[in-house]
C-alpha positions in Angstrom: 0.0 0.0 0.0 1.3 3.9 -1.0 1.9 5.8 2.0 0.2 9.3 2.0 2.0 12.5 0.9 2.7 15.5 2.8 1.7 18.4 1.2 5.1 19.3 0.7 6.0 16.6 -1.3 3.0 16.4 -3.6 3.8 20.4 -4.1 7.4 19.5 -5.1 6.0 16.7 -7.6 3.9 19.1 -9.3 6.6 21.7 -9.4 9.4 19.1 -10.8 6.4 17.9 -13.2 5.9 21.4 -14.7 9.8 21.8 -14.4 10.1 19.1 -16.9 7.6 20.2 -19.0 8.7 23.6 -19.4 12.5 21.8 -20.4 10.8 19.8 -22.9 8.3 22.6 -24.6 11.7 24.6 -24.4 13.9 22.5 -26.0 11.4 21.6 -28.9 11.2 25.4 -29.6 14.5 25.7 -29.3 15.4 22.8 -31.8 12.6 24.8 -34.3 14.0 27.8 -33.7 17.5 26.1 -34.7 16.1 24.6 -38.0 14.4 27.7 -39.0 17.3 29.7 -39.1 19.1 27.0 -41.2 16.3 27.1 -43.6 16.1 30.8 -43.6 20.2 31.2 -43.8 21.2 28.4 -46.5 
């Protein structure tokens, strides 16, 4: 059986969670960004 979360720790899960998220949305654009450029340059 799961024990129970503190508040604290289900607070961090969400904030690592959106963390995460926001490192993968960022990276993508980034990446896009990247490739647009190239397109754009050459």
């Amino acid at each position: 059986m799961k024990r129970e979360l503190t508040p604290v720790e289900a607070r961090s899960g969400v904030i690592s969670g959106r963390i995460f998220r926001i490192l993968v949305i960022s990276t993508t654009a980034a990446a896009l960004a990247l490739g647009l450029v190239w397109v754009v340059v050459y």
